[in-house]
C-alpha positions in Angstrom: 8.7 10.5 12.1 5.6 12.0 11.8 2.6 12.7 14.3 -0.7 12.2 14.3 -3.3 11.2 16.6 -5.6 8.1 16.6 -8.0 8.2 14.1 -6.7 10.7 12.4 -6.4 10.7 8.5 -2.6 10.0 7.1 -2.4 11.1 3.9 0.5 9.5 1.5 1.9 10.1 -1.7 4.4 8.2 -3.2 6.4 10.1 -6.5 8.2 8.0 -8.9 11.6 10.7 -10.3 11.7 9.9 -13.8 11.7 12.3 -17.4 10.0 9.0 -18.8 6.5 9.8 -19.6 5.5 6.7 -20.5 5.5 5.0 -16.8 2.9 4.4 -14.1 3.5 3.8 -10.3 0.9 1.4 -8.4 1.3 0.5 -4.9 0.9 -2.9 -4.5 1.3 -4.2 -0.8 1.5 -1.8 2.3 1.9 -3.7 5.9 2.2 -1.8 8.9 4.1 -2.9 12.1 5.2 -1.8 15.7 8.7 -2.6 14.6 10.7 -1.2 11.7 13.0 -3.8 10.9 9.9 -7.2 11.5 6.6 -6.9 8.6 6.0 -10.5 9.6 6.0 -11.1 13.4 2.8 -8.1 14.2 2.1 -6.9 11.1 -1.3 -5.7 9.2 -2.0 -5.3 6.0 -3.6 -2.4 4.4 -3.3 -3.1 1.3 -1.9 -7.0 -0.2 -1.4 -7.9 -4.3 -3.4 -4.5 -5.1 -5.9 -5.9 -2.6 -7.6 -3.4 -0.1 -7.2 -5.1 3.4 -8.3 -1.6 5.6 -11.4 -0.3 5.0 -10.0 3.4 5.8 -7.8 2.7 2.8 -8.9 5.1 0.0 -6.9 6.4 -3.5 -7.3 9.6 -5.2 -6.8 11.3 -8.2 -2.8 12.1 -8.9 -1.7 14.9 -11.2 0.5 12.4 -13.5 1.0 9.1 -13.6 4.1 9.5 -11.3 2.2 10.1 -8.7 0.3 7.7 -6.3 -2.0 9.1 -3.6 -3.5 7.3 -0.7 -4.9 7.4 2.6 -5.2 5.5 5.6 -6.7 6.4 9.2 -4.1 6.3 11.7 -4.1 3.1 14.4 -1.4 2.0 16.8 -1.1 -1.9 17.7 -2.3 -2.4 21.3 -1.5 0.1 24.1 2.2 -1.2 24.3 3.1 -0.3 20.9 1.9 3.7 20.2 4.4 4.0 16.9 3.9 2.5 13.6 5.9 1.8 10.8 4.7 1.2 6.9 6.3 -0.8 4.4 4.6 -0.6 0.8 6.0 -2.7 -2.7 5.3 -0.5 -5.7 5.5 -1.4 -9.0 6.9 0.5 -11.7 5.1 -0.5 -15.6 4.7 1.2 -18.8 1.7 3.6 -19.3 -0.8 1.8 -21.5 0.7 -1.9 -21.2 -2.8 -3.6 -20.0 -0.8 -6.7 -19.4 1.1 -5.6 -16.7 0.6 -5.8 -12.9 -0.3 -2.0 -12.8 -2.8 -2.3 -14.5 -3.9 -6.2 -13.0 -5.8 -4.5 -9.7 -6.4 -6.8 -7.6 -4.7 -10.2 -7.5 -6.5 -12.7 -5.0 -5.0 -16.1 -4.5 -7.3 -18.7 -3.7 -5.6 -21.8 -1.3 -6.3 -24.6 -3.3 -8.5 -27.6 -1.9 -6.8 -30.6 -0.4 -9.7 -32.7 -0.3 -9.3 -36.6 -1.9 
């Protein structure tokens, strides 16, 4: 675990191990819950399909592109639950390859009308 205190800045970095220079890590969905093992019952998302859903969510500049770097501000959900737990999906794509979901950003989905 680690510890901070409410409102606090959590800094993350995520570090793909690879001797391939030709890859990129981008962190696509991040959810945090007050239960490690449920992302669905309580959850919140911070970030969803490259989407930022937290507006304390902010990248910055890695040294390579093994590297992503992010930061969050630190909440817990309601009184009764003071730890939380992140999950984030990553995605792994070759540098360069503009068709690939690194490189896609943000991916909203838009519910489709049922109207007659």
């Amino acid at each position: 675990p680690y510890y901070i205190d409410l409102n606090q800045n959590l800094y993350l970095q995520v570090y793909l191990h690879s001797s391939d220079p030709n890859i990129i890590v981008f962190v696509d969905t991040c959810v945090a819950s007050p239960d490690p093992h449920d992302f669905n019952t309580l959850a919140y998302d911070i970030t969803k399909n490259g989407c930022v859903r937290d507006s304390t969510y902010a990248t910055y500049h890695s040294p390579s592109s093994h590297f992503a770097r992010f930061k969050i501000n630190a909440f817990e959900f309601i009184s009764r639950h003071p730890s939380v737990y992140l999950r984030c999906e990553l995605v792994v794509c070759r540098l360069g390859d503009y068709s690939s979901r690194c490189y896609q950003g943000c991916i909203s989905r838009y519910k489709r009308d049922t109207s007659s």
